[in-house]
PAZA-305887 format. One record per residue (C-alpha): residue number from 1; residue in one letter; x, z, y. Coordinates in Angstrom, 3 decimals, padded with zeros to 6 digits, m for minus. Each point is the difference from the previous one (the first is absolute). Last residue first. Layout:
N
[r NUM "A" [X Z Y]],
...
# end
This chain:
417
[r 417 "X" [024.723 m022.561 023.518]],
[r 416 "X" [m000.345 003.095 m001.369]],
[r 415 "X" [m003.439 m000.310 m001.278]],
[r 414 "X" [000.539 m003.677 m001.747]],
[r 413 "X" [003.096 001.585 m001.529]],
[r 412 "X" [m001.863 002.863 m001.872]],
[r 411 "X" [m002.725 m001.591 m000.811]],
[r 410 "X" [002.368 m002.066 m001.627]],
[r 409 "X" [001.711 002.295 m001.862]],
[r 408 "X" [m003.616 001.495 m001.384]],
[r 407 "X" [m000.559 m003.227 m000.917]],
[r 406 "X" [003.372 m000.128 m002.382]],
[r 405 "X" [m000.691 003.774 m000.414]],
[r 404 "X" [m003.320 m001.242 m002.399]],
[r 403 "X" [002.641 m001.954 m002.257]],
[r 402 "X" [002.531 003.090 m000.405]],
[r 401 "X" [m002.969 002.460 m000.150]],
[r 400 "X" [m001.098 m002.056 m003.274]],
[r 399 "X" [m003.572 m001.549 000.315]],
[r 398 "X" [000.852 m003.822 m000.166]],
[r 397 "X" [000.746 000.819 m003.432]],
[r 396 "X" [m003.061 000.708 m000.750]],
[r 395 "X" [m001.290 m004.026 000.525]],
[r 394 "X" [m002.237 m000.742 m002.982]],
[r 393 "X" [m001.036 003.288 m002.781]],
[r 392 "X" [m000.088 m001.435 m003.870]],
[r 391 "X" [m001.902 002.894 m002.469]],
[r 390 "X" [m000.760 m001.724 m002.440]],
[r 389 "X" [002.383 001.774 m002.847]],
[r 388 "X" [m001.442 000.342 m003.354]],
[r 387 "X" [001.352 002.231 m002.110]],
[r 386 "X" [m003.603 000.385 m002.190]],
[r 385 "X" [m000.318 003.511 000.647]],
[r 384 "X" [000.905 m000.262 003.805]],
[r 383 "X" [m002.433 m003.418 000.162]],
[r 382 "X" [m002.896 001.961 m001.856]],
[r 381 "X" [000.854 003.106 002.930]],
[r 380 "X" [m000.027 m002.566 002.867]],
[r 379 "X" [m003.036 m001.093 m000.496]],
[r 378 "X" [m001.909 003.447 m001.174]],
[r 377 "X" [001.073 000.658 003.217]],
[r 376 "X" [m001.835 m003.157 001.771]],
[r 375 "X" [m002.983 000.997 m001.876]],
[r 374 "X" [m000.538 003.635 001.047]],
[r 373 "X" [000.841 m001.140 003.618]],
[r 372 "X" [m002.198 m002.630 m000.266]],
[r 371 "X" [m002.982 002.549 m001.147]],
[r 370 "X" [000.783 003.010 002.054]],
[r 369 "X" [000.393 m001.793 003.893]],
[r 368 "X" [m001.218 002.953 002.226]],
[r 367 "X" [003.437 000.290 001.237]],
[r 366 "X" [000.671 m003.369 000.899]],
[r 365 "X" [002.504 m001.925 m002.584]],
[r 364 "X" [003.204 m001.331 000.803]],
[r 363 "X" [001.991 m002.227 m002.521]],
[r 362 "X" [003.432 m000.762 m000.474]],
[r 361 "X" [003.106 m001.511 001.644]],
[r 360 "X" [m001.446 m003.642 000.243]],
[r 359 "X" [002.253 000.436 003.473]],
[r 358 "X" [m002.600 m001.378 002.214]],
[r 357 "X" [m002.470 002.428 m002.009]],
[r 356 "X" [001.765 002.716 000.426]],
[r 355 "X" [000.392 m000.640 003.758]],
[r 354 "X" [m003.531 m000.938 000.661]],
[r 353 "X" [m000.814 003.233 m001.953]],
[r 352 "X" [002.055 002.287 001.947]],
[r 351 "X" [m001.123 m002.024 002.989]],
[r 350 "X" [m003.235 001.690 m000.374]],
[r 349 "X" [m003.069 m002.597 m000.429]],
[r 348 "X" [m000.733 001.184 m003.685]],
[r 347 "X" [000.074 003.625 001.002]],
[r 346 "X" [002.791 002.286 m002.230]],
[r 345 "X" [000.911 001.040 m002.999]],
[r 344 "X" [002.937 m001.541 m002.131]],
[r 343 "X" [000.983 m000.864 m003.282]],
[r 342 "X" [003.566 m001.600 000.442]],
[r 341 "X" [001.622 m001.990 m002.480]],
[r 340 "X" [003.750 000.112 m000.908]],
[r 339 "X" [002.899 m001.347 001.603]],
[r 338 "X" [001.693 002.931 000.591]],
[r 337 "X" [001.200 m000.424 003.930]],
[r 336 "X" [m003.824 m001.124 000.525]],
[r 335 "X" [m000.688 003.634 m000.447]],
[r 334 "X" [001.920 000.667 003.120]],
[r 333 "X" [m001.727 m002.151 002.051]],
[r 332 "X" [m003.083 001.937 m000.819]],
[r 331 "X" [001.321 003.191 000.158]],
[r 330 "X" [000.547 m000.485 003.811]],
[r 329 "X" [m004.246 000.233 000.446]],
[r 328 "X" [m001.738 m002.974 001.814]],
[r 327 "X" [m001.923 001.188 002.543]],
[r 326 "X" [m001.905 m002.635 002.347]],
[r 325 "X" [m003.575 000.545 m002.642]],
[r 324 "X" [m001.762 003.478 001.205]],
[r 323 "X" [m003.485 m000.513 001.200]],
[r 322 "X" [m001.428 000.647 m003.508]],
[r 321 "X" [002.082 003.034 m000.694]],
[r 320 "X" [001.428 001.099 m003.539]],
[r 319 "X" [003.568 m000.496 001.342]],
[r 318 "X" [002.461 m001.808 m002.258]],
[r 317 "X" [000.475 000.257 m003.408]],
[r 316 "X" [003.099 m001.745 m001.865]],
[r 315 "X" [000.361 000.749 m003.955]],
[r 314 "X" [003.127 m002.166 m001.077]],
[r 313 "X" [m001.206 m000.997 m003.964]],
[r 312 "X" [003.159 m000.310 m003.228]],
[r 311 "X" [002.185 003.053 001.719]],
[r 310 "X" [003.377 000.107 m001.828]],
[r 309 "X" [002.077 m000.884 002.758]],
[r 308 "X" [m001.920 002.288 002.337]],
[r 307 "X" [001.933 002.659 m001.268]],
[r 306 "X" [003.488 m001.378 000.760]],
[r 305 "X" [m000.907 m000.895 003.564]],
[r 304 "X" [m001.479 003.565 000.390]],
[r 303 "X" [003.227 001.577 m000.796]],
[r 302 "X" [001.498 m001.755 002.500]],
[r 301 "X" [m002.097 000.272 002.474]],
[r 300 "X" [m000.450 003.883 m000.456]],
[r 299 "X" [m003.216 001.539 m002.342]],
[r 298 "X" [m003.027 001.209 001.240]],
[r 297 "X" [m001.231 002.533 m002.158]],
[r 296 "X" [m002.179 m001.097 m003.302]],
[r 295 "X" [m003.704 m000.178 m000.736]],
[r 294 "X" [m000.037 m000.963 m003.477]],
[r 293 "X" [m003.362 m002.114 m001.324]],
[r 292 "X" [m000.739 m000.407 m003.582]],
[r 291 "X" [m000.358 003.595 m001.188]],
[r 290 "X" [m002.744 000.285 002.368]],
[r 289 "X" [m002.554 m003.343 m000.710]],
[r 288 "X" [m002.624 002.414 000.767]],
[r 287 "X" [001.955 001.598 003.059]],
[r 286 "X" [000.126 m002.761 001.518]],
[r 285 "X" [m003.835 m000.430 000.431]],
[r 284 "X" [m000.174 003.766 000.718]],
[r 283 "X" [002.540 m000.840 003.051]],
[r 282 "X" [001.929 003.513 000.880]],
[r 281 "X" [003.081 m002.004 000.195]],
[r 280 "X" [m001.841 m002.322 002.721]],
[r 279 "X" [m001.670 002.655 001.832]],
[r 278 "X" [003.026 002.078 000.157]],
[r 277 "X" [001.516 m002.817 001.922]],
[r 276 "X" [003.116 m002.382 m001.205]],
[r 275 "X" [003.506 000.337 000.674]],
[r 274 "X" [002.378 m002.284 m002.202]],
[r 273 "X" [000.253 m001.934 m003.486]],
[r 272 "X" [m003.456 m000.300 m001.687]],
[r 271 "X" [000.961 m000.798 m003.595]],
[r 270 "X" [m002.955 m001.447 m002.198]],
[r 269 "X" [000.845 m000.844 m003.777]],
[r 268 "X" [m002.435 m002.271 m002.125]],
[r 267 "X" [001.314 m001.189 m003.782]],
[r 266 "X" [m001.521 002.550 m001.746]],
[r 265 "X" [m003.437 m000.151 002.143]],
[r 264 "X" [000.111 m003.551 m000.277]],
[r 263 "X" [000.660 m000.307 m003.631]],
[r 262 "X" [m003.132 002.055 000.045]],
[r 261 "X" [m002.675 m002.320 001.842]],
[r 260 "X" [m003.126 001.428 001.030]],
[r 259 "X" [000.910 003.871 000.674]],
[r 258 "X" [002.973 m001.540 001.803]],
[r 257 "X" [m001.833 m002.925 001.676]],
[r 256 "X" [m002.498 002.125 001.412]],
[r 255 "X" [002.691 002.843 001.605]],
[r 254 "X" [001.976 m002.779 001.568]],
[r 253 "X" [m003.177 m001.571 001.610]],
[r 252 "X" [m001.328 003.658 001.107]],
[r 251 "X" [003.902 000.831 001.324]],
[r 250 "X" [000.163 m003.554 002.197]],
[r 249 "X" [m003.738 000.221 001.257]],
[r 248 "X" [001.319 003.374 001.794]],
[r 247 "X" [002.861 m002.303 002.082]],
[r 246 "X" [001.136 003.105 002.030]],
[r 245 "X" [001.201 m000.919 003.673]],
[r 244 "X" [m002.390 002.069 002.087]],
[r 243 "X" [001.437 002.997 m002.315]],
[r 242 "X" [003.536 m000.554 001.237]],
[r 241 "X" [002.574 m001.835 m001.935]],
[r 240 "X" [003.484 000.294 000.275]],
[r 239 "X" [002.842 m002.711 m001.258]],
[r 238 "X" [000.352 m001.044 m003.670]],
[r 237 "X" [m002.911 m001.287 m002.590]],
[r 236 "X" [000.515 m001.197 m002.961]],
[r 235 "X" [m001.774 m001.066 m003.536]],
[r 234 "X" [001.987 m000.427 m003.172]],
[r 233 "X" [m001.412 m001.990 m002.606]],
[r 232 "X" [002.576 001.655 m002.494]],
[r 231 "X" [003.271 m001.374 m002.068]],
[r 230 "X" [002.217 000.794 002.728]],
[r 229 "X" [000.910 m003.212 001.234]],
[r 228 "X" [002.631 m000.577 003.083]],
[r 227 "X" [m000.175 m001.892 003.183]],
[r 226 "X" [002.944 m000.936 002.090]],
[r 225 "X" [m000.083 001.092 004.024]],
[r 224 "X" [000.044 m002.798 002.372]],
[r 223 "X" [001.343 000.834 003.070]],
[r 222 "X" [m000.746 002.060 003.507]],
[r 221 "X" [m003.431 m000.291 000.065]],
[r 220 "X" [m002.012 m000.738 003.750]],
[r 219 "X" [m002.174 001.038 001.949]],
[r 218 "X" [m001.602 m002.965 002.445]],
[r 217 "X" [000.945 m001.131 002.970]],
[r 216 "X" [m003.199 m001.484 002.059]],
[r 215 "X" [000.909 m000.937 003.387]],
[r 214 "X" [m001.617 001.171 004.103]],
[r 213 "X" [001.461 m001.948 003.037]],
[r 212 "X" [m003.818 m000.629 001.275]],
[r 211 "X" [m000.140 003.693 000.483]],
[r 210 "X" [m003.566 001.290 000.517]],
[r 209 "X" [m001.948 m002.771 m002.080]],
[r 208 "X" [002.751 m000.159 m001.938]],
[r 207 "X" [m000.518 003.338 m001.042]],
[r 206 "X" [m003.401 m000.502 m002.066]],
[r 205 "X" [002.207 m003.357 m001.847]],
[r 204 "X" [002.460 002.233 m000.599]],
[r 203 "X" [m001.789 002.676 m001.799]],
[r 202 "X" [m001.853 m003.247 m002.261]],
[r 201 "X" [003.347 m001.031 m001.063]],
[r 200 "X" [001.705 003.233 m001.094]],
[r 199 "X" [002.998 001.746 000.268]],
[r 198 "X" [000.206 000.143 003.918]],
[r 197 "X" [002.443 m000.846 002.904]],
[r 196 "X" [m000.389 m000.272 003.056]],
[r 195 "X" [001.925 m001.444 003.127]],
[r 194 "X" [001.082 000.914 003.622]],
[r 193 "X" [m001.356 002.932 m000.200]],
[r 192 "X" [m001.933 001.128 002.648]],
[r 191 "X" [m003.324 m001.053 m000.247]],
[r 190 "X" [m000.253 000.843 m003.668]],
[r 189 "X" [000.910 003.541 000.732]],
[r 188 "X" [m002.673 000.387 002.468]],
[r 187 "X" [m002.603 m001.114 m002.051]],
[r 186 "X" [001.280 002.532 m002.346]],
[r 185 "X" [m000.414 002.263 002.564]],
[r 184 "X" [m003.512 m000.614 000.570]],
[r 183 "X" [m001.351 m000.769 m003.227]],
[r 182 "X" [001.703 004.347 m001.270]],
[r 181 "X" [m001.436 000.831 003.470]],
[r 180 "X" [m003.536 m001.099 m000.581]],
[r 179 "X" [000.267 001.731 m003.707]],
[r 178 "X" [000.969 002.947 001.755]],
[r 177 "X" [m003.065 000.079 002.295]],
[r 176 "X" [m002.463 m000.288 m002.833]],
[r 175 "X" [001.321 002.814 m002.003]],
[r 174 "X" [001.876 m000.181 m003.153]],
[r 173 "X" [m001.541 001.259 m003.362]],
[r 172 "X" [002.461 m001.921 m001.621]],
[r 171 "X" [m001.253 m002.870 m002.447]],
[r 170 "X" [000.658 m002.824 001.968]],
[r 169 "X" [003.306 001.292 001.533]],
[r 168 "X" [001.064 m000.171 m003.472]],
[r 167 "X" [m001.003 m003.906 m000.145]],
[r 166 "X" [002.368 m000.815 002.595]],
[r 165 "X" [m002.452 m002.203 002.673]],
[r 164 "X" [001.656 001.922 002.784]],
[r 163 "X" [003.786 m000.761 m001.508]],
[r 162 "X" [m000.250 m003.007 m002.052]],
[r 161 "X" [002.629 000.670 m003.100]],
[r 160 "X" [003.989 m001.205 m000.424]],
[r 159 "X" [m000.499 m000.478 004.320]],
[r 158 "X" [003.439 m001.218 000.973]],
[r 157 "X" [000.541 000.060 004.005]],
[r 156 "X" [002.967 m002.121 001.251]],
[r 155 "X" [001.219 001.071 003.025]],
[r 154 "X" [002.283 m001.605 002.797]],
[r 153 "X" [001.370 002.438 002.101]],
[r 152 "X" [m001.574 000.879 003.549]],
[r 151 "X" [001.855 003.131 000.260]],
[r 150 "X" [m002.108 002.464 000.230]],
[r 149 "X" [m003.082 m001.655 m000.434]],
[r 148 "X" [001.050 m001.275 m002.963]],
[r 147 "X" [000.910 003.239 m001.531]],
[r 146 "X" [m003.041 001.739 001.115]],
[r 145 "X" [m001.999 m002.686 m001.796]],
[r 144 "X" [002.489 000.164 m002.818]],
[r 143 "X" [m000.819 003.944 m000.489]],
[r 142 "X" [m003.714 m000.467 m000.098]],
[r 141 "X" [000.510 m002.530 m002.571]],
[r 140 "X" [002.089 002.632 m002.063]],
[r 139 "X" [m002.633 002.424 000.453]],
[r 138 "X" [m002.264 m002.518 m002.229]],
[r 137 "X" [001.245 001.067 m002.927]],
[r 136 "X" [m000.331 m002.111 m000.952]],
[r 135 "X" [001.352 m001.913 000.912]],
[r 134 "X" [003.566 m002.337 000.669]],
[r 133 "X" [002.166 m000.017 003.292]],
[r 132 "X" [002.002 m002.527 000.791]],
[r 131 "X" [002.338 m000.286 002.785]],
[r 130 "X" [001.901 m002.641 001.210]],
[r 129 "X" [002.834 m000.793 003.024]],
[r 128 "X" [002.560 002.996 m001.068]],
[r 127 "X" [002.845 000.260 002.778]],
[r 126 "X" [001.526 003.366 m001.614]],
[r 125 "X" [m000.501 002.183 002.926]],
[r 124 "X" [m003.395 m001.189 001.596]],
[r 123 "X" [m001.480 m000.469 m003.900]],
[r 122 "X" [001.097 003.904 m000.894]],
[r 121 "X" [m001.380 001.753 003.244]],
[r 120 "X" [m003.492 m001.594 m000.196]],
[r 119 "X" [000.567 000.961 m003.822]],
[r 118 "X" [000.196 003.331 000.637]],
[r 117 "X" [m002.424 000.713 002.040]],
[r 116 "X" [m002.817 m002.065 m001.804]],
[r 115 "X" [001.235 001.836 m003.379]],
[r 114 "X" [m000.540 003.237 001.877]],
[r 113 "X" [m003.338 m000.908 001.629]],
[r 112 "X" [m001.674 m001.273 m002.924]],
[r 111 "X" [001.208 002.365 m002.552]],
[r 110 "X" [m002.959 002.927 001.058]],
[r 109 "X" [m002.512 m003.111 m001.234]],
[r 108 "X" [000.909 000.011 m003.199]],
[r 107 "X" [m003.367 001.555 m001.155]],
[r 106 "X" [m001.764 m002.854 000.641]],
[r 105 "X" [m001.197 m002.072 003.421]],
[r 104 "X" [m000.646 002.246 001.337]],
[r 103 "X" [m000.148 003.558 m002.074]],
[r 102 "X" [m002.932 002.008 001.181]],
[r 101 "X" [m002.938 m002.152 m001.220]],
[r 100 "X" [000.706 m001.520 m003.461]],
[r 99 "X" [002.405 002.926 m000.937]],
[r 98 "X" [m002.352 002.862 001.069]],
[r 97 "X" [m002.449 m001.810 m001.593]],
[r 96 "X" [001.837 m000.499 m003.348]],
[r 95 "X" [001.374 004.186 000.324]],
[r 94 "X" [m003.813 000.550 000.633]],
[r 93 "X" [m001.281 m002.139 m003.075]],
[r 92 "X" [002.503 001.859 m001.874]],
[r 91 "X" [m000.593 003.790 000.691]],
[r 90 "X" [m003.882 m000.994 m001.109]],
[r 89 "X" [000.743 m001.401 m002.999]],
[r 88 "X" [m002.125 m002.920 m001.209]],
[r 87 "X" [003.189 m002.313 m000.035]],
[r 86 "X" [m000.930 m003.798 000.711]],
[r 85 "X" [002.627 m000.450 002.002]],
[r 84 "X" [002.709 001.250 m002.913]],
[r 83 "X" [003.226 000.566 002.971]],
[r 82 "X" [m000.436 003.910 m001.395]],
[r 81 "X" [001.357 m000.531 m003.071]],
[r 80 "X" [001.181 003.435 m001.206]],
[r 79 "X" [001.709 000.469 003.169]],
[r 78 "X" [000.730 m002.163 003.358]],
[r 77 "X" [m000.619 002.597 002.540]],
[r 76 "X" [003.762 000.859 000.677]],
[r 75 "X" [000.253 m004.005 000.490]],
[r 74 "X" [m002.607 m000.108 002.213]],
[r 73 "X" [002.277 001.276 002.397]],
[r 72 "X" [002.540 m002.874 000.608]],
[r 71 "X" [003.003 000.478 001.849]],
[r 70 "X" [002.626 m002.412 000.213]],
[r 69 "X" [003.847 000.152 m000.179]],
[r 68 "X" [002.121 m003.598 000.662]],
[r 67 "X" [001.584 m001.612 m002.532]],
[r 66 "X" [001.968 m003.085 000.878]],
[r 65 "X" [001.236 m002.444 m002.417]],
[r 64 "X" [002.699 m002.566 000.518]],
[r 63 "X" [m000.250 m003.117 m002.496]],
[r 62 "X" [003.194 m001.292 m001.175]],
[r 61 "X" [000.012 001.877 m002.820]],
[r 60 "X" [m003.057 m001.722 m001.336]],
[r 59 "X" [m002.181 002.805 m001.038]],
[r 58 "X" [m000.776 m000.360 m004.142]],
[r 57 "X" [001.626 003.583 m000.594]],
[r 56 "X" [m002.784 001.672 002.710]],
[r 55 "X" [m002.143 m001.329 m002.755]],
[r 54 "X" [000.758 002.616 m002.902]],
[r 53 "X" [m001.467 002.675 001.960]],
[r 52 "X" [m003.467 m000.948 m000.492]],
[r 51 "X" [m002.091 002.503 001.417]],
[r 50 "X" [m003.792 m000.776 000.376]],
[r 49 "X" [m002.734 002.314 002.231]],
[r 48 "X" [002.884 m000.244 002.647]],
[r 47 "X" [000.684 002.974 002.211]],
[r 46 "X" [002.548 m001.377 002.611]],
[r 45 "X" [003.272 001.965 m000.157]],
[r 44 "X" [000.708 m002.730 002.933]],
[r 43 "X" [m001.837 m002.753 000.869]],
[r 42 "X" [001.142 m003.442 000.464]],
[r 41 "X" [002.043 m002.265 002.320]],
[r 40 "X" [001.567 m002.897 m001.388]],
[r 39 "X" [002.828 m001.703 001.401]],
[r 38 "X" [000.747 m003.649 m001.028]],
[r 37 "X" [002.383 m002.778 000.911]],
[r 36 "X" [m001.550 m003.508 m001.664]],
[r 35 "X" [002.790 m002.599 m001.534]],
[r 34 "X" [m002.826 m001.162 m002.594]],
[r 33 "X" [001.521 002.222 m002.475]],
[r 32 "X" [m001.033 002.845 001.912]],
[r 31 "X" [m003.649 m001.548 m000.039]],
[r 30 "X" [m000.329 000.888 m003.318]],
[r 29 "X" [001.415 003.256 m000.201]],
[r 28 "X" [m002.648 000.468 002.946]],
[r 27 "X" [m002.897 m001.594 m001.908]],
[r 26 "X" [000.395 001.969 m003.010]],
[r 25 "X" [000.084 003.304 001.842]],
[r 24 "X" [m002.346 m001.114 002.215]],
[r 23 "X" [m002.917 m001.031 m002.295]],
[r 22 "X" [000.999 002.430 m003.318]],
[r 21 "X" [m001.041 003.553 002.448]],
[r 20 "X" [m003.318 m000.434 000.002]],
[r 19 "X" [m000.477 m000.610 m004.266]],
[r 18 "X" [001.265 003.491 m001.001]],
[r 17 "X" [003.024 002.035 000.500]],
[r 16 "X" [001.319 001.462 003.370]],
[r 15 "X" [003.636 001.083 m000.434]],
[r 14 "X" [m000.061 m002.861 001.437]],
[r 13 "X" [m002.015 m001.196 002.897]],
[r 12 "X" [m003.301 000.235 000.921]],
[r 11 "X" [m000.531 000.976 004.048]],
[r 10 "X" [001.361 m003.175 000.942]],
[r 9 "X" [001.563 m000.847 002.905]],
[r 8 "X" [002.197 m003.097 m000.138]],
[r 7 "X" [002.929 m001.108 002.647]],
[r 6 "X" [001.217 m003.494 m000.035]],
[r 5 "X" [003.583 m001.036 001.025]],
[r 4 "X" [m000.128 m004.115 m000.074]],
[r 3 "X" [001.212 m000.295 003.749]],
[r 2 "X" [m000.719 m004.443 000.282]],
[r 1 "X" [002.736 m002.471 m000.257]],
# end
C-alpha cells in the first residue's frame, strides 16, 4: 500500500477570493474523499487583491493548513491601480520595472527560502512522499525545486498559466537578461519534477517536449447552479479585466443595436461583476450605452453563484494578444456551471475556442469581428424575447472538480509508485 500523505504549496488559498484559489481548494476536498492525507502550506497575512472570507468555511476539516508569514513589497506600492501595464504614469512604469526586473521570479520571492525550510523539515518528520506546488506565482516553483533537491521527494509541478510565455511578462518593460532567466528556470523546473501539470492543451503539448510526463487538467466548477429569469436580456461579466482584455467591438455593437432597436435598449442590462481597469470604466463607447451597464464590486462565491443565476449571456475575454492562445481563463468552466451561452473573445486557434466549441458552449469572436458579432447578438436576443431555449452544451459534466480529481488521483498514484 503506498504513503498517500501529500503536501501542497500554494500561495492562493482562502481567505483568498477569486478564480486561483477554486483549483486546490476544490481538488483537495476532493481528493480527501479519495482516502488522500493532506497538508497545505500557504502564505500568511498574504495581501490578496480578492478576499473571500466565506471560503475558509468550505475547507474539508480533515485538511491541515499551514500558514507561514511572507513578505511582499510591492504590495505597499499597489495603489490606485498601479498593476494597469499600460499606465502612462511615470511613478508606475518604474514601480512595473522595478517589479519586472528586481523581483525574480515575482514579488514572492522573499517566501522562497522560508517555505523551502520549512517544509524540508516538515516531509522528513511526518514521512510525506509528494509535493505539489501550483503557480503562479512562480516563487512557489522556485520553492519545490529547493524542496526536491532537499529531499529528493516526488513533485508534481501545476502550471494554472505558462510561466515565461505569461502574457504579463509580455507587456513588462523587462530586460533582456531577465526574460533569459524567467526560460531558464522554468526549464529547470520542468526537468525536475517528476510530472506536469497544466490547464490547457496546447501549454502541455510546449512542455512535453521538456517533460515527457507532462497532463492537461483542466479548471473545473464545483456543481450546477439553477438559472433564474429576470425579465431583462441580461449581459455578464465576473472576474477582472485588464485593459489588454477589453472587447471595444462589444460596446459599439451594443450601442448600435440600442439606438436601432428600442425593445432592445429596454430590455438590455450589462453588469460587470469584479476589478476592471480605469481604461475600461472610463470607455467612451460604454459610456454611451451608460445607464445600461453597472460596474459592481466583486462579490463572494456565494453571493456570486446567486447572481449569475439570472445572467441570460457569460461574457469571457481573454488576452488581446495574437501569440497568446494556451490560456484558458477559470471563469470559463465556471460559466458552464449555469448552462447558459458564452460570448467570448479570443483568437480562433486558442484552446479557449477549441474548448467552447467542443463543448457547443457558445461562440467566440476575434476582436476585430463587428459584423458577426452584431448578428450573433441580435441572435440570441430574438430567441430571449421569443423564450426560446437553443442553447444545448455536450459533455460539461465531465468538468466538475470531482470528475477532473479522478485524473488528478491518478497522477497521483502513477507518481508515487
Amino acid at each position: 500500500m503506498i504513503n498517500n500523505k501529500l503536501l501542497i504549496i500554494s500561495y492562493y488559498w482562502p481567505p483568498s477570493g477569486g478564480s486561483g484559489v477554486q483549483r486546490w481548494l476544490n481538488f483537495s476536498n476532493s481528493l480527501i474523499k479519495k482516502g488522500w492525507d493532506i497538508t497545505v502550506f500557504t502564505a500568511k497575512d498574504a495581501k490578496y487583491p480578492i478576499v473571500d472570507n466565506r471560503l475558509s468555511y468550505t475547507i474539508d476539516k480533515s485538511i491541515k493548513v499551514f500558514k507561514i508569514p511572507i513578505l511582499e513589497p510591492t504590495s505597499f506600492l499597489k495603489k490606485d491601480n498601479s498593476d494597469n501595464i499600460n499606465s502612462s504614469s511615470v511613478f508606475k512604469r518604474i514601480i512595473l520595472w522595478i517589479r519586472a526586473n528586481i523581483f525574480f521570479p515575482d514579488s514572492r520571492m522573499f517566501w522562497i527560502k522560508k517555505v523551502s525550510k520549512q517544509a524540508t523539515v516538515y516531509i522528513k518528520k511526518n514521512n510525506i512522499n509528494c509535493l505539489i506546488t501550483t503557480a503562479p506565482p512562480f516563487s512557489t516553483h522556485l520553492t519545490g525545486l529547493n524542496i526536491k533537491n532537499n529531499t529528493g521527494i516526488k513533485w508534481i509541478s501545476d502550471f494554472r498559466d505558462p510561466w515565461s510565455d505569461f502574457f504579463q511578462f509580455k507587456l513588462l518593460p523587462m530586460s533582456s537578461f531577465q526574460r533569459k532567466r524567467h526560460v531558464e528556470y522554468e526549464k529547470k523546473c520542468l526537468k525536475s519534477a517528476d510530472a506536469i501539470i497544466t490547464t490547457s492543451p496546447s501549454l502541455t503539448k510546449k512542455y512535453s517536449l521538456i517533460n515527457s510526463n507532462s497532463h492537461t487538467i483542466y479548471n473545473g466548477f464545483k456543481s450546477f447552479i439553477e438559472t433564474k429569469n429576470t425579465g431583462r436580456f441580461l449581459i455578464m461579466y465576473t472576474g477582472v479585466m485588464k485593459s489588454i482584455q477589453n472587447p471595444k467591438n462589444l460596446w459599439v455593437v451594443l450601442n448600435e443595436i440600442c439606438l436601432e432597436n428600442k425593445a432592445f435598449f429596454n430590455d438590455l442590462s450589462v453588469r460587470l461583476i469584479g476589478d476592471f481597469d480605469k481604461e475600461i470604466v472610463n470607455d467612451n463607447n460604454i459610456k454611451l450605452i451608460g445607464s445600461k451597464v453597472e460596474f459592481e464590486k466583486y462579490l463572494e462565491k456565494d453571493k456570486l453563484d446567486i447572481e449569475i443565476s439570472k445572467a441570460n449571456v457569460l461574457l469571457l475575454s481573454s488576452v488581446n494578444i495574437d501569440s497568446v492562445n494556451n490560456i484558458i481563463p477559470g471563469k470559463l468552466f465556471y460559466y458552464f456551471s449555469v448552462k447558459r451561452p458564452i460570448l467570448a473573445f479570443s483568437n480562433l486557434n486558442s484552446d479557449i475556442s477549441k474548448i467552447i466549441k467542443k463543448t457547443k458552449t457558445g461562440r467566440v469572436f476575434e476582436y476585430s469581428n463587428k459584423i458577426d458579432l452584431k448578428n450573433h447578438i441580435l441572435e440570441l436576443y430574438s430567441d430571449y424575447k421569443a423564450g426560446k431555449n437553443n442553447f444545448k452544451p455536450d459533455g460539461i459534466s465531465d468538468y466538475t472538480f470531482d470528475k477532473l480529481s479522478e485524473t488528478v488521483d491518478e497522477i497521483l498514484k502513477k507518481t508515487i509508485n
